[in-house]
C-alpha positions as CSV (number, residue, x, y, z in Angstrom):
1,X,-56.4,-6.3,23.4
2,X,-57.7,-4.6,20.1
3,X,-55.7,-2.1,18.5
4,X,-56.7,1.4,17.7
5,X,-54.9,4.1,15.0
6,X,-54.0,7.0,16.4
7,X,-53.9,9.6,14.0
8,X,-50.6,11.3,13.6
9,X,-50.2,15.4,13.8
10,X,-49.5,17.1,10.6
11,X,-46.1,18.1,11.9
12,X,-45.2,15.0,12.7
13,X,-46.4,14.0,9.0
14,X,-44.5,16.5,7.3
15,X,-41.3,15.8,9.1
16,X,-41.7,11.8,9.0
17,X,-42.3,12.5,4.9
18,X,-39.4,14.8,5.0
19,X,-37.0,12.8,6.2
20,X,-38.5,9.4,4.1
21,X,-38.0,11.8,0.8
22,X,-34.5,11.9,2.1
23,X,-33.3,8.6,3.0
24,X,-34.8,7.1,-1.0
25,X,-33.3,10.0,-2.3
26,X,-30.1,9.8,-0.6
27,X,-30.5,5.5,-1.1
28,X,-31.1,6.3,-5.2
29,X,-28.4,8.5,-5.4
30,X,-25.8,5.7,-3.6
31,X,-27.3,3.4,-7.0
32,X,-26.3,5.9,-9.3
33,X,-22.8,6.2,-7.8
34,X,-22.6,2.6,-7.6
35,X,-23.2,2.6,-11.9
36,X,-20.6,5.1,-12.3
37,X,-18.3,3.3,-10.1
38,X,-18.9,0.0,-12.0
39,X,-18.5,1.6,-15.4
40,X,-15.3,3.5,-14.4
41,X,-13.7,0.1,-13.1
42,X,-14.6,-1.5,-16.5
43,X,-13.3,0.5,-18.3
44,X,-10.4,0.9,-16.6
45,X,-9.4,-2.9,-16.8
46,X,-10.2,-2.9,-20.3
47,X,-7.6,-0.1,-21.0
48,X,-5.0,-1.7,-18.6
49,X,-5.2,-5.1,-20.1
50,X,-5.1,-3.9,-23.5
51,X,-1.7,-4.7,-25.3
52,X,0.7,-1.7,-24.2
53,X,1.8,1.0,-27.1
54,X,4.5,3.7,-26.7
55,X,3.7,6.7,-25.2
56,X,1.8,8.9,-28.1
57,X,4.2,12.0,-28.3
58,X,3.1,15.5,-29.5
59,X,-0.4,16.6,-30.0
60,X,-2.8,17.0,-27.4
61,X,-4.1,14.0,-25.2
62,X,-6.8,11.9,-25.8
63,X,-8.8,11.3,-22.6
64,X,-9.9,7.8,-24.3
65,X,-6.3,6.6,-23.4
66,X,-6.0,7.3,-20.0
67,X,-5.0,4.4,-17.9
68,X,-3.8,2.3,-21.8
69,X,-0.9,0.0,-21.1
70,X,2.1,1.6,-22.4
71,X,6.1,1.7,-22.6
72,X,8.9,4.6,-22.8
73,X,12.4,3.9,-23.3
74,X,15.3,6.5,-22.7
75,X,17.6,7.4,-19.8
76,X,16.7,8.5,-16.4
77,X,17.3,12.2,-15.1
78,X,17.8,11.2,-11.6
79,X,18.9,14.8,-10.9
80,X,15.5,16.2,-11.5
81,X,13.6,13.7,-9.9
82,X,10.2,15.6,-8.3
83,X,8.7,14.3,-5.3
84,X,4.3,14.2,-5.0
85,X,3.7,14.1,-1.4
86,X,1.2,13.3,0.8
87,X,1.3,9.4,-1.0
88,X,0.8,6.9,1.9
89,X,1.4,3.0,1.5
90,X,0.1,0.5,3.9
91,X,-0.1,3.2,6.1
92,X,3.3,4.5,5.9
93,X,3.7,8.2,4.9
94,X,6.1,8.9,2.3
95,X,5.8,10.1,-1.3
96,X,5.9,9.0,-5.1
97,X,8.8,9.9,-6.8
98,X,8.5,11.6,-10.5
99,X,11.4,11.0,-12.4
100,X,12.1,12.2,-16.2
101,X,12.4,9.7,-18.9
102,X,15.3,11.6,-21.6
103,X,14.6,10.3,-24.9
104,X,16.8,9.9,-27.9
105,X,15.6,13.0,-28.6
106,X,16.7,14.8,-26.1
107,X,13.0,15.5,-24.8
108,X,11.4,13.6,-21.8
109,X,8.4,11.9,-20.7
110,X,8.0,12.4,-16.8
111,X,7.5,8.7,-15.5
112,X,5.7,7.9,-11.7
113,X,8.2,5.4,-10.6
114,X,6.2,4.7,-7.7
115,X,6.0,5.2,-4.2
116,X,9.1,5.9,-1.2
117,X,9.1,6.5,2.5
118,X,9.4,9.8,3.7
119,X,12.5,8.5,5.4
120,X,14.5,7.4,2.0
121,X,13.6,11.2,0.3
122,X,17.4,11.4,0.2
123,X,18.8,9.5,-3.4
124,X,22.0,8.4,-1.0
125,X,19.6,6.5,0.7
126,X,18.5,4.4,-2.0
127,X,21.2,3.9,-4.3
128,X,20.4,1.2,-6.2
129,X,16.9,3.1,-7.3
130,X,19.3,5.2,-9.4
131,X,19.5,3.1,-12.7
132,X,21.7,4.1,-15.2
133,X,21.8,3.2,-18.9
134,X,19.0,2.9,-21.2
135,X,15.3,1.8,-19.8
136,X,12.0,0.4,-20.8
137,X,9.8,1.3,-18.6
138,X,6.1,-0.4,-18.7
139,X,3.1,1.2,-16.9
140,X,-0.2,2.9,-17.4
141,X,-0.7,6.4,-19.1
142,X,-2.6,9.1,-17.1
143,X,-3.1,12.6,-17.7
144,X,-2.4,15.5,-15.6
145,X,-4.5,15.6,-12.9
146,X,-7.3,18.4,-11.3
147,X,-6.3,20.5,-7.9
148,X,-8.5,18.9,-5.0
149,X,-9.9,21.8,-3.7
150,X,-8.3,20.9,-0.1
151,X,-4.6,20.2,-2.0
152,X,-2.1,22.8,-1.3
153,X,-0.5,24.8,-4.1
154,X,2.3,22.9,-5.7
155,X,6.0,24.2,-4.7
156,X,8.6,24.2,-7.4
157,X,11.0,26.1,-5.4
158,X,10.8,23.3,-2.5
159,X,10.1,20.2,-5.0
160,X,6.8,19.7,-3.4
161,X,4.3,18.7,-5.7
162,X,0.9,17.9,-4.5
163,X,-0.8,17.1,-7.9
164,X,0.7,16.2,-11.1
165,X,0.8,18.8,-13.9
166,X,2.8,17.9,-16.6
167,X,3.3,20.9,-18.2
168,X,4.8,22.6,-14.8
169,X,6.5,19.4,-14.2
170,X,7.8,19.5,-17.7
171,X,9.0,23.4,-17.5
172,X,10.7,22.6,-14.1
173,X,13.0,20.2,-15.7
174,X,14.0,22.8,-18.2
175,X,13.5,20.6,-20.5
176,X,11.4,20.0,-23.9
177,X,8.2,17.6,-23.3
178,X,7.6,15.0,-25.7
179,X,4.1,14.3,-24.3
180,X,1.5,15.2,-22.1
181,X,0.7,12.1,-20.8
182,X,2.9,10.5,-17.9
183,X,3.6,7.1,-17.5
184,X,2.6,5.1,-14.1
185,X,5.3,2.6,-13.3
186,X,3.8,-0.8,-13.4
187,X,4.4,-3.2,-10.2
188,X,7.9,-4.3,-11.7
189,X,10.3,-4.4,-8.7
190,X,12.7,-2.1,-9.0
191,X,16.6,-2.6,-7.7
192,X,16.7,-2.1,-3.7
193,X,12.9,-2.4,-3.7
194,X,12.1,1.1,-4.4
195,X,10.6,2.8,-5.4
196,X,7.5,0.7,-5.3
197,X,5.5,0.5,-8.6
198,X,2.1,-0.1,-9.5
199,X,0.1,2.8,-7.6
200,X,-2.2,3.3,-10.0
201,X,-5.8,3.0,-9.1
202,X,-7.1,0.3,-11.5
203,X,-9.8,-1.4,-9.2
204,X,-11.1,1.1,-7.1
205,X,-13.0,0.4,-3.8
206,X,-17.3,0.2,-4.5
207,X,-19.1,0.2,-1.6
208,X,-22.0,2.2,-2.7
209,X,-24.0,-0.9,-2.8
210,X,-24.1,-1.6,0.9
211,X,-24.4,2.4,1.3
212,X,-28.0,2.2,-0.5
213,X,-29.1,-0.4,1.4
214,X,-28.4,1.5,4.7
215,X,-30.6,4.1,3.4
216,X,-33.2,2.1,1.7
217,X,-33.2,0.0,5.5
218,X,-33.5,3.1,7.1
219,X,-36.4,4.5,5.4
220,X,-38.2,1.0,5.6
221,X,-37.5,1.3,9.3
222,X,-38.9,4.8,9.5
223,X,-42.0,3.7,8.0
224,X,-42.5,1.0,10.4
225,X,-41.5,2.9,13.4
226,X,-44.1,5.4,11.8
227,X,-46.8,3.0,11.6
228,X,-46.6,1.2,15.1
229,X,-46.3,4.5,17.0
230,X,-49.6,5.3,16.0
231,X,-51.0,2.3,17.0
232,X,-51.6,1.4,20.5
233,X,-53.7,-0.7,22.8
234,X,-57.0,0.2,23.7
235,X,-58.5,0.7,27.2
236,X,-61.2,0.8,28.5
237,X,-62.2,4.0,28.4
238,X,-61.9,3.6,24.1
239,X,-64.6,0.7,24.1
């Protein structure tokens, strides 16, 4: 049976190029995501993999360095440690723990030992994570971070800290800062097992590939739907 076009209403053009406009645009914008993505990743593994340098002290921080292998010796203030909460692992809720790194100088480096379970918040309950003596500790360097705009306001007073800012962090100890950076604890196990190391995000997930191609599917499957609805068999009455 012959097919004849029926020719579609100008609502149903407008809406049918509306929502085509949308599903490229939102497909496009998934490909410039996935660029960014890609380029952030790079660089980041070209920064971790570099060889690792101290901790640059004083002077303000170069966002160049951010996520450069590096190392900080001293002792650890275990009596100041901070808690960031809200830090799951594997699914488990718990936190990472912040600890200050005193240097021979007196003046610390706050070190992101890495993350504990809720459960262990209590020191007593993980001894052996109290190291004493002098330290090197190995890890990336990061920067203090942004607010989320759904994070709640960091709580000195309860040692609740929901983002890391180095120079609150650093005036909470009491003590003098000898950088802005803070040091991310590599993966190196610590005694007892915690805390658990290596939480920085070095390869981050990428999905935005498959995301464009949803959209880009979609609007090739609008325009088909489009076409074949206005074609349909014709009867006898069209001849």
């Amino acid at each position: 049976m012959p097919l004849l076009l029926q020719r579609p209403t100008l609502p149903m053009k407008i809406c049918a190029g509306l929502a085509l406009l949308i599903l490229l645009g939102l497909g496009t914008w998934q490909v410039d995501r996935l660029f960014w993505k890609e380029a952030i990743i790079a660089e980041r593994q070209a920064q971790s993999g570099l060889p690792p340098i101290p901790v640059p002290v004083d002077g303000n921080p170069d966002p160049a360095l951010a996520f450069h292998a590096a190392t900080a010796t001293g002792h650890f203030l275990h009596d100041q440690e901070m808690y960031l909460m809200a830090r799951t692992q594997r699914g488990n809720v718990g936190f990472h723990l912040i600890t200050p790194l005193e240097q021979a100088d007196g003046r610390i480096i706050l070190i992101n030992r890495g993350w504990v379970p809720q459960e262990n918040r209590d020191p007593a309950t993980r001894p052996e994570s109290l190291v004493e003596g002098e330290v090197t500790v190995s890890g990336l360097l990061r920067l203090s971070q942004e607010k989320h705009w759904a994070q709640p306001e960091n709580d000195p007073l309860r040692n609740q800290w929901f983002f890391i800012d180095v120079v609150a962090m650093g005036e909470d100890t009491g003590a003098d800062l000898a950088s802005l950076y803070y040091l991310e604890a590599d993966a190196t196990e610590n005694p007892g097992g915690l805390p658990i190391g290596g939480q920085a995000k070095v390869d981050l997930p990428n999905s935005h590939l498959e995301y464009a191609i949803t959209w880009y599917s979609l609007a090739l499957a609008l325009i088909v739907v489009f076409v074949f609805f206005h074609r349909r068999p014709a009867k006898d009455g069209d001849r």
